[in-house]
N, C-alpha and C positions, 0 to 999 in steps of 0.2 A: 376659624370656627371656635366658638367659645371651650368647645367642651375636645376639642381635638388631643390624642395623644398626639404624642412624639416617639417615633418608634426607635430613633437610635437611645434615648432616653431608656424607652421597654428593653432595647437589646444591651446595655449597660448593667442593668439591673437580672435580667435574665443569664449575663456570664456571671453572675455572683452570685445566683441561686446555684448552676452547677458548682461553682468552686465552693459553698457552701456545704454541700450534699457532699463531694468527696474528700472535703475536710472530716466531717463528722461521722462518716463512713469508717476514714482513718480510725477518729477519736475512737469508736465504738467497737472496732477492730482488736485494737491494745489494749482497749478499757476491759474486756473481756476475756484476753489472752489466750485470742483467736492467730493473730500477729504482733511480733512486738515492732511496734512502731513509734519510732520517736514523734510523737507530736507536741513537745516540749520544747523544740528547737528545727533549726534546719529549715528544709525546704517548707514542711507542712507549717509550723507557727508562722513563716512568714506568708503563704496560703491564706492561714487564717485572719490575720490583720489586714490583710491585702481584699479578704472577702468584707469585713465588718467596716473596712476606710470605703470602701465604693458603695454599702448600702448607705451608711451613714450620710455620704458626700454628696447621695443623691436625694436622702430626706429633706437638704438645704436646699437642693434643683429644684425638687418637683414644689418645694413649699412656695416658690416665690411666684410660679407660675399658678399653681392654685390660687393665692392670695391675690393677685391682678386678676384674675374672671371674677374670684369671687367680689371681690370690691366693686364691681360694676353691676352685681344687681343685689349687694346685701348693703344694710347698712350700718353702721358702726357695732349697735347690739348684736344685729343678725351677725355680725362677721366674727363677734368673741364668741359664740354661742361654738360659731360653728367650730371652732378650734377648740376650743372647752373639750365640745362633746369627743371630737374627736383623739386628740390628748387621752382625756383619759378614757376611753374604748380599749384605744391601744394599750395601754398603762396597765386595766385592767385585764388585758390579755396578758401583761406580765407574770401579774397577781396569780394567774392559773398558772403558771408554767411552775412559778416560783411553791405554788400547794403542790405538785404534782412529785417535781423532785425531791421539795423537804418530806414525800412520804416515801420516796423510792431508795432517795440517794443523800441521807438526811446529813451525811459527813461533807458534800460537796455542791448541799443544793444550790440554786441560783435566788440568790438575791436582787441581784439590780443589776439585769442583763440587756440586752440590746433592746428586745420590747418595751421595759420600763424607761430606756433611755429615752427610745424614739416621744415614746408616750411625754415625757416631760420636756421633750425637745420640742417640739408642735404647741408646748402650752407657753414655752421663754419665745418661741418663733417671730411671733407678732412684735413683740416689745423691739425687734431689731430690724425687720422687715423694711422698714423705709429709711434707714441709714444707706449711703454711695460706697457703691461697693471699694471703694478707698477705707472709709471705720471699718466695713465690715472685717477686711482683710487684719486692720491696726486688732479690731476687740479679736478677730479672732488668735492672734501672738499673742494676745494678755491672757486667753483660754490656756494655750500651749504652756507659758511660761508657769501659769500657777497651776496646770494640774501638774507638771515639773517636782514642783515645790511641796504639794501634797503626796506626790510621793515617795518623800523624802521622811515626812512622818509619818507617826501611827497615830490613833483615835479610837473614839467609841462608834458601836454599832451604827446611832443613829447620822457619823456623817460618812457611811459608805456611799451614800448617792453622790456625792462631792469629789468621792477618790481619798477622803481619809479613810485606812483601815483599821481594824485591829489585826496585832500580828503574827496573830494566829490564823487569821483568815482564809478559806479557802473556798473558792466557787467554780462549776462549769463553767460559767458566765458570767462576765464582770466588764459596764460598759458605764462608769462613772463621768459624769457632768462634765468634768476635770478631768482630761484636758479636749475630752470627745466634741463638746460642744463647738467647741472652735473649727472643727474640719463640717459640720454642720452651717456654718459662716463662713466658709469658705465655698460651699455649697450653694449657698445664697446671692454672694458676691458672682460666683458664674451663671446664676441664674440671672439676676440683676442684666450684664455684659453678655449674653445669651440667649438671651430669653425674656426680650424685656417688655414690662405689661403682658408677660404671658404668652409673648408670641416668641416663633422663632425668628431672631435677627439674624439668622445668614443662609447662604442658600443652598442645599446639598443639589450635586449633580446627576441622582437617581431618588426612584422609591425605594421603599423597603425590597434589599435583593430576598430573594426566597429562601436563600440559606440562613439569614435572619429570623424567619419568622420562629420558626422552634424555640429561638434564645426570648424572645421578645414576648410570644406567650406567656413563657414561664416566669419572665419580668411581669407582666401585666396580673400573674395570680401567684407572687413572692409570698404574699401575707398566708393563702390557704397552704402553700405549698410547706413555708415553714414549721404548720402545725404537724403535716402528713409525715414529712419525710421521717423523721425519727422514729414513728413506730412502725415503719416500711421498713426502715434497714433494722428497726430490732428485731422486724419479723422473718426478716431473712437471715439474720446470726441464726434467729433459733431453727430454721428448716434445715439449716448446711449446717451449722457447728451445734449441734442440741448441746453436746455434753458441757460446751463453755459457759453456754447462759445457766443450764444445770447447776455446776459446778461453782456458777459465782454465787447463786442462789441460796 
């Protein structure tokens, strides 16, 4: 079926929505000095990269699988369009994240976080879509090696989308081109070997067991979910700990 999910896909995606939530949970815990918790190091940062590699890895899954339906009833225009639009939708949801913090948390706002990634990664997608997942695997080590490199230097503002900084820098959220892209292409490449023309090439030996469905939901609405949860868990700092949000206030 053209428009079928994939539900160990949805439930992939839905165990990195929860380790999302109790990463930032963390964050917002320490950040308010409710708990001091290292989220600097240790268990919870690699949590956290562990959350951001598995959305990322799957933006390159689901992309290649979209792009084989969509190829079979758009055409060449229709099929930039539809990435265009999408691209920057996303991109644009960065934009809001990125106004919201420079008004709340203007020492640490978010510049060019996982949304603006994703959003600019949808729009370079296509240009590499129909390479064998053999380049894709090659370009993506040339990703790895030069975000490497970039950040080894420093730079001006305007190439923080790339992973040059200035070295003052500091954000919530920092999910630069360099060396990101590349595990996006890698993404691709399993989609390719996986998933190809959009179908799945191998056969699981059950449906969805039922103890999945919860993870797989929450995979299926990651995009709403990541708007909600932050002002969920700030709203419960402030029921239980009032004086801490007070206090940072």
């Amino acid at each position: 079926m053209s428009g079928e999910r994939y539900w160990e896909i949805d439930l992939a995606r839905g165990g990195a929505v929860v380790t999302m939530i109790v990463f930032h949970s963390a964050f917002d815990l320490n950040f308010f000095g409710v708990l001091p918790l290292n989220v600097s190091g240790g268990f919870l940062r690699m949590l956290a990269y562990l959350t951001a590699s598995t959305f990322i890895f799957l933006v390159g899954v689901s992309f290649t699988i979209s792009y084989a339906r969509a190829s079979r009833r758009l055409d060449g225009r229709g099929l930039t369009l539809k990435y265009v639009r999408r691209g920057l939708t996303i991109f644009s949801y960065g934009l809001a994240i990125t106004a919201v913090t420079r008004l709340f948390l203007p020492n640490v706002y978010i510049v060019f976080g996982i949304l603006h990634f994703i959003g600019i990664a949808i729009l370079l997608a296509p240009f590499f879509v129909r390479l064998d997942p053999e380049r894709l695997i090659i370009t993506s080590i040339a990703f790895l090696i030069a975000g490497y490199a970039a950040s080894l230097v420093s730079g001006p503002w305007p190439l923080l989308w790339l992973g040059i900084r200035p070295e003052s820098f500091a954000s919530l959220d920092y999910v630069p081109l360099l060396p990101w892209f590349g595990l996006v292409l890698v993404g691709m490449a399993c989609g390719h070997l996986f998933y190809p023309d959009g179908v799945r090439g191998f056969t699981l030996r059950m449906a969805e067991p039922a103890a999945a469905r919860p993870l797989s939901i929450l995979g299926r609405h990651s995009l709403l979910i990541y708007f909600l949860h932050q002002p969920v868990i700030l709203l419960l700092i402030a029921v239980l700990a009032p004086d801490a949000v007070t206090g940072f206030s």
